[in-house]
N, C-alpha and C positions, 0 to 999 in steps of 0.2 A: 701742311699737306693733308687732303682727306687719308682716312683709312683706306677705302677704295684705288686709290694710286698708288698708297703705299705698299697693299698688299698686291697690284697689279706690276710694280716693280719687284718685288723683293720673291714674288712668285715666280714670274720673269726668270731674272736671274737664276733664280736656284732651282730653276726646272730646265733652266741651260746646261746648269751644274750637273744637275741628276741627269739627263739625256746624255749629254759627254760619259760623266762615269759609267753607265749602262752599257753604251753602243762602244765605249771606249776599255779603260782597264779592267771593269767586269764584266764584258761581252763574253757570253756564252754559260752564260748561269742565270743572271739575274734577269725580268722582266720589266722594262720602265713602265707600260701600259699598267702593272699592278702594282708597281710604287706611287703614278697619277691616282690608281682608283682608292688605295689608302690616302694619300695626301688628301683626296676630296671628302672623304671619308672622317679624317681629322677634325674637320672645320664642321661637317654637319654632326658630327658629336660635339660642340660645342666648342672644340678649343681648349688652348688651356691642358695643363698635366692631366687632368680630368678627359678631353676628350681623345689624347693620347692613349692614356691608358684604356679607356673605352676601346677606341679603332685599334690597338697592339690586341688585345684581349678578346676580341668577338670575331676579328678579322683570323686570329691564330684557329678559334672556335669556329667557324663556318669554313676553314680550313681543312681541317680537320674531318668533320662531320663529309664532307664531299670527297677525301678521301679514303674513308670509312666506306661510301656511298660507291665509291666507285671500284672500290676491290670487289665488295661483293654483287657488283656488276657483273665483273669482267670474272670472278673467278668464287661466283658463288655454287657453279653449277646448272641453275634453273635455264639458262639463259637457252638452251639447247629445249629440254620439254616445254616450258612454257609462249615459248618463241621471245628473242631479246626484246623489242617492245614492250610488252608485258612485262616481265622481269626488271626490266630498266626504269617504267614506271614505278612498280613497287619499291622496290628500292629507293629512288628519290624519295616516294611518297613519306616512304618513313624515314629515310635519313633527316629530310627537311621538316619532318613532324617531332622529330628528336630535337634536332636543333634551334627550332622557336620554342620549345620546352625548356632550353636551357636559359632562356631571356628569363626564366623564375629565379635566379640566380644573378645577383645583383652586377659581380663582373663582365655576365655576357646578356646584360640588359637588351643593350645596343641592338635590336633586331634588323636593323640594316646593315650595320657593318656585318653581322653574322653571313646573313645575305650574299654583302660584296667578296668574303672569304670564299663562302662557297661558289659562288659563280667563275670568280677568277681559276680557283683550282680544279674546277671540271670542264671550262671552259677550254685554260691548258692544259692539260690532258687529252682531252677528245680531239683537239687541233696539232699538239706536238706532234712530229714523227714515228717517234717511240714514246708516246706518254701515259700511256696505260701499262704496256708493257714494262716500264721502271716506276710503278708505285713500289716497287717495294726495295729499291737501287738507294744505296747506303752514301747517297751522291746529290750535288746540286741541278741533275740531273732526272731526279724524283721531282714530279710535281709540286708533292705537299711541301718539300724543301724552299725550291723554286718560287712558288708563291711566297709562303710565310715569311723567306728573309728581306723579298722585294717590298711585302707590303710594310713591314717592319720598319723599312729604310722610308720607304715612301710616306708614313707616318710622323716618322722623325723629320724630315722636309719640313711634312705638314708644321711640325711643331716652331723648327728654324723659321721656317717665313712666315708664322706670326711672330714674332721675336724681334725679327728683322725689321718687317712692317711698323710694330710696336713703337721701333727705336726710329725708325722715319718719322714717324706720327711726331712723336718726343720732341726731334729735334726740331721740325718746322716750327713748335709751340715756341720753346726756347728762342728762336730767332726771330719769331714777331713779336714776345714780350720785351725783345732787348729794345 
């Protein structure tokens, strides 16, 4: 079996898997939309414990920095004299000037997983119901939460269905050397 089928199978599946547990026994916390965009995330860092630990660790850090980003948003002050456009701008400008700064640090290299951190947690928030309003909610219900544990899991997928894939590969070899 190509690698291509294999990982089109074992993806398959285990984004069955992951959809069911989302919309099913973790419905109402977790986001699958940002377990997919870690899972994808996974693979364009390379794979491998390596690119696990990459997308776990840039995706925690572009997390972060967008919640960072978005308190002092929403509860910097300026947002009122400067008019929020302005304010909102600034803020980005620097949070996301912060944050490809940290790609000088070998853990949060990964400048697109940072990226996908950040996007997914401002992106949740500005679209949640109440998702500005609970940055600071001691809950799965807080954004930075919200994201971090999906992408997290979403990650660990990533890492399963190479594994999977792997062991498909494997076994086809095995049964046309017999």
């Amino acid at each position: 079996m190509s690698l291509i089928s294999a990982l089109a199978i074992s993806v398959g599946v285990l984004g069955g898997v992951a959809t069911w547990l989302f919309l099913g026994p973790l419905a109402g916390g977790l986001q699958i939309w940002a377990a997919f965009i870690a899972w994808a995330c996974f693979f364009h860092c390379g794979g491998k414990e390596a690119g696990l630990k990459a997308t776990v660790m840039a995706n925690i850090a572009g997390a972060v920095m967008a919640w960072l980003t978005l308190l002092a948003v929403s509860r910097g002050g300026l947002g009122e004299s400067l008019g929020l456009p302005l304010w909102a701008g600034i803020c980005v400008g620097v949070g996301v000037l912060v944050m490809i700064l940290l790609a000088n640090i070998p853990a949060f290299a990964a400048i697109p997983a940072l990226v996908y951190g950040f996007a997914a947690t401002a992106g949740y928030a500005l679209l949640a119901t109440d998702g500005l309003a609970s940055l600071t909610a001691a809950s799965v219900g807080n954004p930075l939460v919200t994201i971090i544990l999906s992408m997290i899991v979403g990650g660990a997928f990533g890492y399963v269905s190479e594994k999977v894939a792997g062991a498909l590969v494997a076994s086809g070899h095995t049964r046309h050397a017999a």
